[in-house]
C-alpha positions in Angstrom: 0.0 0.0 0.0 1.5 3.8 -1.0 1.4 5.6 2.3 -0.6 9.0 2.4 1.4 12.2 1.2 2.1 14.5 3.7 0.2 17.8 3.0 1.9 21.4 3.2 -0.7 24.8 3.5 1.5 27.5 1.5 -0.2 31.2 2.7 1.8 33.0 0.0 0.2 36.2 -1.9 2.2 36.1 -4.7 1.4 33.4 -7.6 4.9 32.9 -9.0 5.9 31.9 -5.3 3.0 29.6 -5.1 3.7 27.7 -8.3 6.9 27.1 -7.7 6.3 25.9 -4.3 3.8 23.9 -5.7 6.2 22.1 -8.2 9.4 21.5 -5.5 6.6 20.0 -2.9 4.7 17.9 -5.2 8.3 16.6 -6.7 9.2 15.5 -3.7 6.0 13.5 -3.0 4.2 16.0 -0.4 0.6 17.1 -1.2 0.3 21.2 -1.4 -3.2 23.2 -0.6 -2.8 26.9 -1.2 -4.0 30.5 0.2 -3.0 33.8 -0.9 -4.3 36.2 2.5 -4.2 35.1 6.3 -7.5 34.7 6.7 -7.8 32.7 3.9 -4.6 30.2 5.2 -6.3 30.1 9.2 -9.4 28.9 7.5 -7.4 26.4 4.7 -5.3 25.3 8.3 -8.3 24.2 10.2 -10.0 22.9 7.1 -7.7 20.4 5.7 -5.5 20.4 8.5 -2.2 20.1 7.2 0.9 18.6 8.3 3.0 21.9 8.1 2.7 25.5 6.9 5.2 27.5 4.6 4.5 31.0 5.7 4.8 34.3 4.0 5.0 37.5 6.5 4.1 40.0 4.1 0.4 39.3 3.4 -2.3 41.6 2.1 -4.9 41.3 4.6 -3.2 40.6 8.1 0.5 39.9 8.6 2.0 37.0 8.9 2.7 37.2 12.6 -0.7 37.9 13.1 -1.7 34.8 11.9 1.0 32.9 13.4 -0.2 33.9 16.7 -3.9 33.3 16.1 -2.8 29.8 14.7 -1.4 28.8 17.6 -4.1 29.4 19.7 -5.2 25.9 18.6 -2.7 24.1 16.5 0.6 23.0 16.9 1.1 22.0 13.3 4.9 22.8 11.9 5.4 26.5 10.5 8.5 26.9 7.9 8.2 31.2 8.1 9.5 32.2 4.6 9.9 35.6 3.3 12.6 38.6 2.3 12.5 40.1 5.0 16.0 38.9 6.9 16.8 41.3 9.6 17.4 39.2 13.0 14.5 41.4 14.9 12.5 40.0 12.2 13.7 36.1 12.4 13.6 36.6 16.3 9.4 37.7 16.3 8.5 35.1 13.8 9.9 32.2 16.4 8.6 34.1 19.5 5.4 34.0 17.5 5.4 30.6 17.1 7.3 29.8 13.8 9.3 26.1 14.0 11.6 27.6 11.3 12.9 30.5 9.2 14.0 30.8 5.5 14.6 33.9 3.2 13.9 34.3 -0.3 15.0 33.5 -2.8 15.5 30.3 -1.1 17.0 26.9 -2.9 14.6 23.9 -3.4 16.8 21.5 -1.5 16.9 23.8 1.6 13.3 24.2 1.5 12.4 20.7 1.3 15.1 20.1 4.0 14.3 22.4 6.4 10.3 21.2 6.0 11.4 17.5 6.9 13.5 18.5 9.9 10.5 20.2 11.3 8.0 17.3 10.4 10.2 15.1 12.2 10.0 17.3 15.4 6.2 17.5 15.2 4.3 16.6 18.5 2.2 14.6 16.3 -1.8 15.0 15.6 -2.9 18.6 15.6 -5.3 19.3 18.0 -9.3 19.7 16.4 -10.2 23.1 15.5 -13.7 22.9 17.0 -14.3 21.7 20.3 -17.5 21.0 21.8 -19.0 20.3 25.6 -23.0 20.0 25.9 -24.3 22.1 24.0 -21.7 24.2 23.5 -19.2 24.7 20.3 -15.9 26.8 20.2 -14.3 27.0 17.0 -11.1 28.3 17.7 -9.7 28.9 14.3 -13.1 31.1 13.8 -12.8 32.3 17.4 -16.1 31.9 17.6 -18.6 30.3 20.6 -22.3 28.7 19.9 -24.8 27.4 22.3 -27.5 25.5 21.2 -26.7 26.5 17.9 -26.8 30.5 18.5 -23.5 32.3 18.3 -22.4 33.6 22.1 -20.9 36.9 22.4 -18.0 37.1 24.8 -15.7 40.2 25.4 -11.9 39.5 24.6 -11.0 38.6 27.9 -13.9 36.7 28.2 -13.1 34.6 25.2 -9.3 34.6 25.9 -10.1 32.7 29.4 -12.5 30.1 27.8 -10.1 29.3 25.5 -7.2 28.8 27.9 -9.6 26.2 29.9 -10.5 24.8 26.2 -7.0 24.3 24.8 -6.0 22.5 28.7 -9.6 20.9 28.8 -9.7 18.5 31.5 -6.7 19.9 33.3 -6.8 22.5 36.0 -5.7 25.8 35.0 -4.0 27.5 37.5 -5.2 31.6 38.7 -1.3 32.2 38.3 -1.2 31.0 34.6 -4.5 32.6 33.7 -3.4 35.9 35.2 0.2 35.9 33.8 -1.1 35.2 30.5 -4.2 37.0 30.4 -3.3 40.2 32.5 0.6 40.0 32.3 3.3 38.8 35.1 2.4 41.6 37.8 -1.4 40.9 38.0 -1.0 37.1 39.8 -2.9 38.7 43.1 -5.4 39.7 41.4 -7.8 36.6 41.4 -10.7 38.9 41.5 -10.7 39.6 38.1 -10.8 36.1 37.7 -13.9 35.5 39.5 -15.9 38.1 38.2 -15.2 37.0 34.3 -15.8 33.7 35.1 -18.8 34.5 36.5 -19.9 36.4 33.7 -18.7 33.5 31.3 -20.9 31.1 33.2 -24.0 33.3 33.2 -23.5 33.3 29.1 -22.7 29.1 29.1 -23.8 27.3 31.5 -27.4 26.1 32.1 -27.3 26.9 35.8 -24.6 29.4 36.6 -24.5 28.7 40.3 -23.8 25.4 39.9 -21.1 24.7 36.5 -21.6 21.6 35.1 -18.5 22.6 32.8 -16.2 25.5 33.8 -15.6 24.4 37.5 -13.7 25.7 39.9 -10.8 24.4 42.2 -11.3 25.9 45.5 -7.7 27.9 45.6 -6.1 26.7 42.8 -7.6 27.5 39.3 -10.3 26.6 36.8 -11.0 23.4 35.1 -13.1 22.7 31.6 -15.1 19.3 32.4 -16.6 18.1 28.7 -18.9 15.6 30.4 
């Protein structure tokens, strides 16, 4: 039996890139979806969800780091960053953003390929599903979007930011340090208050009876935990 070809998302705006990617991939046995704007390559990414990513920085629509960063809000697939610009600061934000690896252009073939199969072979394994869903409720985190019972939920950014902290760590506790560092930066960790009160207002928007979470549960002293069950 032929095994299954590994399939690469290039999020490139410019067509001669594309095709050329397209011909050194599929030479060397990898299978290659395309997208030509960021939003366009988050929603190819949770769509076919593709073994790695080859990532231009200089999109039309949002940049590249921008969609590096919303990308890893739910996916660990590989990320080979590769663009013109070559400046160190530049290198340095696209790995603090997330990227596995960096390559200029113009670029050689064999590099390219190279560079791909070292990251492959680093890669955690499965990505994570875009779309997870407890009761009756959906969060799509490519979308960034919440349903209950069907009808989109609104939630305010930090709102949303928390949810999807206890979504991503489902069934683990999340810590109020971790929640705060992240969510409020590394001198808010004594403030748990503003913990409780957006958690309260999340369950008032989620849960069937607020007062007592069948889902978002707390730890008494410790943190938060998403139960899917």
């Amino acid at each position: 039996m032929t095994p299954a070809k590994l399939t690469i998302l290039v999020i490139d705006d410019e067509v001669q890139i594309r095709r050329l990617l397209r011909i050194t991939l599929e030479a060397t046995a990898f299978s290659v979806v395309e997208a030509d704007t960021g939003k366009m390559g988050l929603a190819e990414a949770a769509r076919s969800q593709p073994d790695a990513v080859v990532l231009d920085l200089g999109l039309p629509d949002i940049g590249g780091l921008e969609v590096l960063r919303q990308l890893r809000e739910w996916s660990r697939v590989p990320v080979l960053v590769l663009t013109v610009l070559a400046a160190e600061g530049d290198k340095v934000a696209a790995l603090d953003a997330g990227a596995d690896d960096y390559l200029t252009k113009p670029f050689g073939s064999a590099e390219l390929t190279a560079r791909l199969r070292a990251i492959l072979r680093r890669a955690p394994g499965e990505n994570e599903p875009s779309v997870v869903a407890f009761g009756d409720i959906e969060v799509d985190l490519a979308a960034r979007t919440v349903r209950r019972a069907g009808a989109e939920v609104r939630l305010t950014a930090k709102e949303y930011a928390m949810l999807r902290m206890l979504v991503v760590h489902r069934g683990k506790v999340v810590t109020h340090g971790q929640m705060l560092r992240e969510l409020w930066g590394p001198k808010s960790e004594d403030n748990t208050h503003y913990l409780r009160v957006h958690m309260t207002h999340i369950r008032q928007k989620l849960e069937a009876e607020p007062h007592k979470p069948r889902h978002l549960r707390t730890e008494s002293g410790i943190g938060y935990r998403l139960v899917e069950n």
